[in-house]
C-alpha positions as CSV (number, residue, x, y, z in Angstrom):
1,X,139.2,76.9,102.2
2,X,136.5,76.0,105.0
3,X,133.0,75.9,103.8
4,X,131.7,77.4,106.8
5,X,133.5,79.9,106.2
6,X,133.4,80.5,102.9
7,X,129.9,80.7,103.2
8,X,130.0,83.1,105.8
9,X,132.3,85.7,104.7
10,X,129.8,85.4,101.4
11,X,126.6,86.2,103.6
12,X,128.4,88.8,105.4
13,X,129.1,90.5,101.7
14,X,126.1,89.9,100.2
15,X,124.0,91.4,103.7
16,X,126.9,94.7,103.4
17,X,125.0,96.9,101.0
18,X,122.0,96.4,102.9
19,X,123.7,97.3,106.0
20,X,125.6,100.5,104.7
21,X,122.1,101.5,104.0
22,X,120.5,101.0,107.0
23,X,123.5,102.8,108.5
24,X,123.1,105.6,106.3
25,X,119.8,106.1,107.1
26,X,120.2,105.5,110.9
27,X,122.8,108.0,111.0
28,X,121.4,110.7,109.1
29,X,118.1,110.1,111.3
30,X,120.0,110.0,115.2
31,X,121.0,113.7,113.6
32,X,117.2,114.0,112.6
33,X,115.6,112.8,115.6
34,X,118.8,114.9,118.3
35,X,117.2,118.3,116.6
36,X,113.6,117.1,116.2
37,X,113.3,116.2,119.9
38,X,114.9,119.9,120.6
39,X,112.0,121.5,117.9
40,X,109.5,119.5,119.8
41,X,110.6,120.3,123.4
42,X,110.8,123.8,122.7
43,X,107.0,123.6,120.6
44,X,105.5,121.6,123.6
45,X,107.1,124.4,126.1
46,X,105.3,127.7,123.8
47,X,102.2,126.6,122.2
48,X,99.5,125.1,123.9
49,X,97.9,121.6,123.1
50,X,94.7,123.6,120.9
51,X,97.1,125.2,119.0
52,X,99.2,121.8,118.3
53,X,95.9,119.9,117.1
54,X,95.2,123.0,114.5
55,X,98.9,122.2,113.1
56,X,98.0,118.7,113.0
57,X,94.8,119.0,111.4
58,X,96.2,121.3,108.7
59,X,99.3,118.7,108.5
60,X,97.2,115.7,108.6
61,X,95.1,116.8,105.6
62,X,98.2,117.6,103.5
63,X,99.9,114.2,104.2
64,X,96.2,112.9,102.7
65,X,96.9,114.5,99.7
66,X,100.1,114.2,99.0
67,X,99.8,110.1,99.3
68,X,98.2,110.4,95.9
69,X,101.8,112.0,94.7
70,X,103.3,108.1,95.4
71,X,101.9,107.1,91.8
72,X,104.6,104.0,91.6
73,X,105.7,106.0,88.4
74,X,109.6,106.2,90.2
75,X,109.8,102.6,90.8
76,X,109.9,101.7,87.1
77,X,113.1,103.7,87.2
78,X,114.4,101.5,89.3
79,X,113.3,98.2,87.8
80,X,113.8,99.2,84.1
81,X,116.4,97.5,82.1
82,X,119.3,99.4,81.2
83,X,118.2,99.6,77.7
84,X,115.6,101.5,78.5
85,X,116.5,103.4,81.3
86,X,116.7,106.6,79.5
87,X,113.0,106.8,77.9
88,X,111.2,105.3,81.0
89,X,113.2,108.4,82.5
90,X,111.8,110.7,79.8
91,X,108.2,109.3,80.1
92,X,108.4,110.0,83.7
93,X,109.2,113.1,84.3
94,X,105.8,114.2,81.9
95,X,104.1,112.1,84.4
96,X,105.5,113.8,87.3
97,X,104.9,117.1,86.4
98,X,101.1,116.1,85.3
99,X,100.8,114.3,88.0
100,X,102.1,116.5,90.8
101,X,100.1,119.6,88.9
102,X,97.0,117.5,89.5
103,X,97.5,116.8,92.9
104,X,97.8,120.4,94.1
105,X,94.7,121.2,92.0
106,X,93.5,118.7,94.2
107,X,94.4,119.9,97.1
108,X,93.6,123.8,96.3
109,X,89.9,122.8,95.9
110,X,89.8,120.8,99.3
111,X,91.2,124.4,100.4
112,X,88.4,126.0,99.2
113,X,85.9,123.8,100.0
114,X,86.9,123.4,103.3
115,X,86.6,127.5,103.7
116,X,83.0,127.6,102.3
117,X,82.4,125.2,105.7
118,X,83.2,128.0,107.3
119,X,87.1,127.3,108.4
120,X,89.3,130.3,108.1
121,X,93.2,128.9,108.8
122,X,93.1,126.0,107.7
123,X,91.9,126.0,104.0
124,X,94.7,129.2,103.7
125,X,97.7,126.7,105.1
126,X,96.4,124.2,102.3
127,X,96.4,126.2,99.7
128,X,100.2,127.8,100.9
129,X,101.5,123.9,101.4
130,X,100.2,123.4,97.7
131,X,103.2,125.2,96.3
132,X,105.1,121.6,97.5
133,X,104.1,120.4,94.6
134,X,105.4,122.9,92.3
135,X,109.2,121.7,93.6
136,X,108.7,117.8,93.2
137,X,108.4,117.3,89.8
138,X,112.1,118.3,88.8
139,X,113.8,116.5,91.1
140,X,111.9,113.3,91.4
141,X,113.8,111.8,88.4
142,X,117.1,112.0,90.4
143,X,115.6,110.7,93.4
144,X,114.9,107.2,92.0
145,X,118.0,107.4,89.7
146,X,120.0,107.5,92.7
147,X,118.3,104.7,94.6
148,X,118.8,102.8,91.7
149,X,122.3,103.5,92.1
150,X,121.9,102.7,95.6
151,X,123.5,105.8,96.9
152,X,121.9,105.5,100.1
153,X,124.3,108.1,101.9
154,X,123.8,110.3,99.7
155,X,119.4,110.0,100.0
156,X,119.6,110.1,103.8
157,X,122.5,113.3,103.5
158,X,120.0,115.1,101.4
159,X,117.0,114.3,103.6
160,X,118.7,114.9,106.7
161,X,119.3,118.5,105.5
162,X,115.9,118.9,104.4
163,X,114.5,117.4,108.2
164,X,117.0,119.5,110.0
165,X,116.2,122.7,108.3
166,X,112.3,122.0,108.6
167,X,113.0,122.0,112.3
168,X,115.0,124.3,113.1
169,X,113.0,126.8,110.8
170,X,110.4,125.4,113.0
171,X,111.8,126.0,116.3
172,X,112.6,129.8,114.9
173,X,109.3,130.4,113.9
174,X,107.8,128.9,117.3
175,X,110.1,131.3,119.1
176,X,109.2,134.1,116.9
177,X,105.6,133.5,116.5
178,X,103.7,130.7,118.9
179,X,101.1,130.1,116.3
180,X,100.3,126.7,114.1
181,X,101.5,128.7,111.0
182,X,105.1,128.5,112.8
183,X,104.8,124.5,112.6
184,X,103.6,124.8,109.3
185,X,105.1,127.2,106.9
186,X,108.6,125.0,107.2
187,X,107.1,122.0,104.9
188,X,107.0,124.7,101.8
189,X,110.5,127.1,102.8
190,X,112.6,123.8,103.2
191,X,111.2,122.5,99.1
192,X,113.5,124.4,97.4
193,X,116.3,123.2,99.5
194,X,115.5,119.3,98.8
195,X,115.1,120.5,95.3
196,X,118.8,121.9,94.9
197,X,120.5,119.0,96.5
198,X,119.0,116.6,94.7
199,X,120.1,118.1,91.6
200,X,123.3,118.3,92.5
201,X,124.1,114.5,93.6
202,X,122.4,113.5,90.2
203,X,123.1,114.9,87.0
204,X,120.8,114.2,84.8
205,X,118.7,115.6,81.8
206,X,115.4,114.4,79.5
207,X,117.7,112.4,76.8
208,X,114.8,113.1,73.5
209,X,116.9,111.1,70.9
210,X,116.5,108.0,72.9
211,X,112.5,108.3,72.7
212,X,110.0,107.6,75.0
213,X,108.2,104.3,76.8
214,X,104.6,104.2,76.8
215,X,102.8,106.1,79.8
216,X,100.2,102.6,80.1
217,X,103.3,100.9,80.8
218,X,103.4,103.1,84.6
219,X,99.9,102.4,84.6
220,X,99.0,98.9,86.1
221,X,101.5,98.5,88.7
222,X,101.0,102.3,89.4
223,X,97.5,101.7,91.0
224,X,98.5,98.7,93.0
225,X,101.4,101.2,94.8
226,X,99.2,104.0,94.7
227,X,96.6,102.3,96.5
228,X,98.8,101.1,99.2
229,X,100.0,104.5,100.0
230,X,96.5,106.3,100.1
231,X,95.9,103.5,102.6
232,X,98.6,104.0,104.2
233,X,98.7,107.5,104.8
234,X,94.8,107.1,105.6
235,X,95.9,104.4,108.9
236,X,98.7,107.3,109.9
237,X,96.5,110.4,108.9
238,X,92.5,109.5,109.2
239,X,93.7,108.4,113.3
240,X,93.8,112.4,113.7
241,X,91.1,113.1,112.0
242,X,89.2,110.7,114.4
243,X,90.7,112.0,117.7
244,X,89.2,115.3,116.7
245,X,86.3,114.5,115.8
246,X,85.8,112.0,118.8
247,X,87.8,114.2,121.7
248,X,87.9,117.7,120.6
249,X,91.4,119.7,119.5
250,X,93.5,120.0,122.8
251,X,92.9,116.0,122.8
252,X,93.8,115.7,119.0
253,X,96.8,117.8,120.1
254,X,98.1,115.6,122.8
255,X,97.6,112.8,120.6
256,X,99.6,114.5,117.7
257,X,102.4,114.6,120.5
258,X,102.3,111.7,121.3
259,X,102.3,109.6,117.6
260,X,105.3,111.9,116.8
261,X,107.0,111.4,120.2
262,X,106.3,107.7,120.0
263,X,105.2,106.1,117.1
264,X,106.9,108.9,114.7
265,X,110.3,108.4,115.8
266,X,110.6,104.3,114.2
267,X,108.5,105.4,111.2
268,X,110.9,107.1,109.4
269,X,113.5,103.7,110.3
270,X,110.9,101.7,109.2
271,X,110.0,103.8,105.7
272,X,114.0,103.7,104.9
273,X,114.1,100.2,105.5
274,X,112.0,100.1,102.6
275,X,113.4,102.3,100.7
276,X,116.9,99.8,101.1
277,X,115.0,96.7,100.5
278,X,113.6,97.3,97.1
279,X,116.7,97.8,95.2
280,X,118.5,95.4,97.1
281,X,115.8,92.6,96.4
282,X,115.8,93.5,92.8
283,X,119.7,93.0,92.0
284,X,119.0,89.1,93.5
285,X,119.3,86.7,90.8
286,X,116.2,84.3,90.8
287,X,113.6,83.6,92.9
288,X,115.1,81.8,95.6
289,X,117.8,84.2,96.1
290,X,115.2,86.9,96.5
291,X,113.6,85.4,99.3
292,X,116.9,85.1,101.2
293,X,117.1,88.9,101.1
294,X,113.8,89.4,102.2
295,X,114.4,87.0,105.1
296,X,118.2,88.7,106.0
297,X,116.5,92.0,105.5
298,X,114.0,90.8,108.2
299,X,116.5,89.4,110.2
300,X,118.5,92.4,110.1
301,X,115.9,94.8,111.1
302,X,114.3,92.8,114.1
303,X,118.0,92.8,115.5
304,X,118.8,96.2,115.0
305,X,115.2,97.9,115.9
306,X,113.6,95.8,118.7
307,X,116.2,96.6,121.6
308,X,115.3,100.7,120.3
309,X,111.7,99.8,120.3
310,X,112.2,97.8,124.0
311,X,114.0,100.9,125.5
312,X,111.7,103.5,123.7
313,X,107.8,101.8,124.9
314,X,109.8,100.8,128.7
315,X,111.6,104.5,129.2
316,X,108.7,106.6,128.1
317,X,107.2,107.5,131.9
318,X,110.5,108.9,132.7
319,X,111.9,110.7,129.4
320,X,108.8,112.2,128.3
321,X,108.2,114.6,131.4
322,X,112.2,114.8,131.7
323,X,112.4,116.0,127.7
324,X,109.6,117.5,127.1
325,X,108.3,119.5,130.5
326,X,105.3,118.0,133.1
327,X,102.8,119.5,131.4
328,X,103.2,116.3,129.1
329,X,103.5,113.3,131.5
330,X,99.5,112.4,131.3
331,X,100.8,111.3,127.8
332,X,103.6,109.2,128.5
333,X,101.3,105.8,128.4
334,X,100.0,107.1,125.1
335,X,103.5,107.2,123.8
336,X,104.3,103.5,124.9
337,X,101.1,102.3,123.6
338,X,101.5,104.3,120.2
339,X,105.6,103.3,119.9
340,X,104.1,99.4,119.9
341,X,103.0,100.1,116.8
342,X,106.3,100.2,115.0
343,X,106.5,96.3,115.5
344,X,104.0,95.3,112.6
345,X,105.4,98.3,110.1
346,X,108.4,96.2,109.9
347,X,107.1,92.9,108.7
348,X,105.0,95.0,106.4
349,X,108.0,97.3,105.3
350,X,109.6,94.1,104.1
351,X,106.5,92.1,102.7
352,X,105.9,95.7,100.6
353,X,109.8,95.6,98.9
354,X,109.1,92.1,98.4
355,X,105.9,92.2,96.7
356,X,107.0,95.3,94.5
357,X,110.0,93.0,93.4
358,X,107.8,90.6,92.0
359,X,105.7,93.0,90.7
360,X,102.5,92.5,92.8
361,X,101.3,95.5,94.3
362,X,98.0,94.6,94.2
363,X,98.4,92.0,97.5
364,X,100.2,94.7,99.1
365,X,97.3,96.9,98.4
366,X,95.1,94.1,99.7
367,X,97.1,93.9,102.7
368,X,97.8,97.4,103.5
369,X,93.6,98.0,103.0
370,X,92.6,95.4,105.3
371,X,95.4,96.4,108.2
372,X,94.0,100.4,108.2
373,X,90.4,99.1,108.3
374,X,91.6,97.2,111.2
375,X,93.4,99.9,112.9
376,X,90.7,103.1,112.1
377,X,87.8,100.7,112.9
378,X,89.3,99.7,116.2
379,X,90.3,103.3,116.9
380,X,86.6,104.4,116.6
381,X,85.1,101.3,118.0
382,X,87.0,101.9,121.4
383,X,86.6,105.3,121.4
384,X,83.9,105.1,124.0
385,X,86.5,103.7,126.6
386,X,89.3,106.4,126.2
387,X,91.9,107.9,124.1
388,X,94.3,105.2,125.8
389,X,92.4,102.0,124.8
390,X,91.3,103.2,121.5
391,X,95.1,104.0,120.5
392,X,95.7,100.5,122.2
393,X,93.0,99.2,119.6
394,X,94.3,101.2,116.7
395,X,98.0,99.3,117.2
396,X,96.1,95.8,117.9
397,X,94.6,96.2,114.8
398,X,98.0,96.9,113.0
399,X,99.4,93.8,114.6
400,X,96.9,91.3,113.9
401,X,96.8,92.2,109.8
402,X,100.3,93.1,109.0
403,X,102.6,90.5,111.0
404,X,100.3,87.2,109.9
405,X,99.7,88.5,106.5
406,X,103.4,89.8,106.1
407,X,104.8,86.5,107.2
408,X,102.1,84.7,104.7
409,X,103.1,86.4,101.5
410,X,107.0,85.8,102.4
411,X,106.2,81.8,102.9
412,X,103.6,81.5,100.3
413,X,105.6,83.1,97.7
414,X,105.4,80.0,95.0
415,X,101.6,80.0,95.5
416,X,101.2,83.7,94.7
417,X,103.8,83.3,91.5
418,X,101.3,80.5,90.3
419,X,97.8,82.7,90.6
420,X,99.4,85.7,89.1
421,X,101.8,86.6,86.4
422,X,105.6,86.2,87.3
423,X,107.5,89.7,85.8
424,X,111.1,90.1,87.2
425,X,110.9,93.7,88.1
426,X,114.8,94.3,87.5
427,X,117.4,93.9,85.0
């Protein structure tokens, strides 16, 4: 047989699962984005920009929260040998539900305090979005169980049901009541809905005779991942919060239009490329063969995001009035600007799988700490010249952290091994 291409029809099958995913999860989210845009064309046309930046606040504050519901306690399922797959499953679903308990308690006294500051709306859309929290915990389990299994079709069917509902519930509420409760109330109807199709793709119940691992065992790489998502969801969250403190409401609102119109749309492609990478780094055998699949799944992302990114930051002046109605074109450079960032969240999606796999979430923390310092700190340092150069600040600050330091952990891999304890993360 020819070497060459031998070797490539063994490339092309070893970079297939990782392709079926990303197809998965690009196809579930053209069906995502085709009725999101329709949700958010027919929001932007009934409620105006002060009534947007209430929903965001409200939104923005719940996203903070729930962060601290992305423990790292699922990606031991994942990683765990087979042996002891079925305790590590039984240890985590206690944690979930404690865990997830504890977080709406959280967020129910953030309700309250934030009505004895006077807010009226707000604090009563917190403490309704707290009843999330009651739905996670029993279907969490399956979740990881089936990304373990790498059923990624059947992860981006249920969330695509989940998205589509929220926004169609959405667009019927916006029609039926113009209010920030219409944009709102969806995140807690559409719970039970992810709740039953996730326990219907995964069968699975707490097996007691095979016993249980030890809850310290979640512990120390559930800080490191727990600590890159609060940063994370500070950089996508706490950029609100500034807007409207800095600009006032109706700016905060425009804003909110223009992350979700621009920046939001690649998120959710960057988060499932992710989501893909983990599992697919873990089944590598060796270290070498690791770093291949980062460096494929890299590979494979540029080439299939940049020409969307390209058309998405060039096309914005003329499909953002056309889509969304004039009263929206003053944001169109905002939306180029924003949809710029989207270039660093790759490198850092893959440098995140990479450094879970070798069970060092602590860099990514690192990593993911310095890039939102970067990007909030330039946000509010050029907020003096405009909403347009301080967004253009926030992304610059994104860039400069997350593609050097990205590339740097995936070509310093051996030096990293050496200064910290080597654990293969899967069986």
């Amino acid at each position: 047989m020819n070497p060459f291409a031998f070797r490539f029809r063994h490339a092309r099958q070893d970079v297939s699962p990782l392709m079926r995913g990303l197809v998965a999860f690009g196809s579930a989210e053209m069906i995502n984005r085709v009725v999101r845009i329709l949700a958010i064309v027919v929001i932007a046309r009934q409620v105006s920009p002060t009534i947007m930046g209430v929903a965001a606040l409200a939104l923005s504050l719940f996203e903070v929260v729930r962060a601290l519901a992305n423990a790292g306690i699922g990606q031991r399922i994942i990683a765990a040998d087979v042996d002891a797959l079925a305790a590590t499953c039984n240890t985590a679903l206690r944690l979930f539900w404690c865990w997830c308990l504890g977080v709406a308690a959280i967020q129910l006294v953030l309700a309250a305090g934030l009505h004895l500051f006077g807010m009226q709306e707000i604090p009563l859309m917190l403490a309704l979005l707290s009843g999330v929290y009651l739905f996670m915990p029993a279907g969490l389990v399956q979740v990881f169980l089936l990304m373990r299994e790498e059923r990624f079709g059947t992860i981006a069917r249920i969330a695509t049901v989940q998205n589509v509902s929220d926004h169609l519930l959405t667009l019927l509420f916006v029609l039926l009541w113009p209010s920030a409760w219409a944009i709102v109330l969806p995140k807690l109807v559409t719970a039970p809905v992810w709740l039953v199709l996730v326990r219907r793709a995964k069968r699975w119940v707490p097996q007691h005779e095979a016993g249980y691992v030890p809850w310290r065992t979640f512990m120390g790489f559930a800080v490191g991942v727990l600590i890159t998502e609060m940063v994370n969801v500070a950089r996508t969250q706490l950029d609100k919060l500034i807007v409207g403190a800095v600009f006032g409401v109706k700016a905060l609102g425009i804003y909110y239009f223009a992350f979700n119109a621009g920046l939001g749309i690649t998120t959710s492609f960057v988060m499932a490329l992710g989501q893909i990478l983990f599992p697919y780094i873990c089944r590598a055998d060796g270290l070498a063969d690791r770093r291949r699949r980062c460096r494929k799944g890299l590979m494979l992302a540029l080439v299939v995001f940049m020409p969307v990114l390209l058309l998405q930051v060039c096309l914005a002046p003329w499909y953002v009035p056309f889509i969304f109605g004039a009263q929206w074109t003053p944001s169109a450079p905002l939306v180029s600007i924003l949809g710029l960032g989207a270039m660093p969240m790759i490198f850092a999606a893959v440098a995140s799988a990479w450094l879970r796999a070798l069970d060092q979430p602590g860099v990514e923390a690192m990593m993911s700490s310095m890039a939102t310092a970067a990007a909030l700190g330039g946000l509010a340092a050029f907020a003096g010249w405009g909403l347009l150069v301080a967004a253009g600040a926030y992304v610059a600050g994104l860039a400069l952290i997350l593609i050097p330091g990205s590339i740097w952990c995936l070509r310093q891999d051996a030096g990293i091994v050496q200064r910290m304890p080597f654990k293969r993360a899967c069986a």
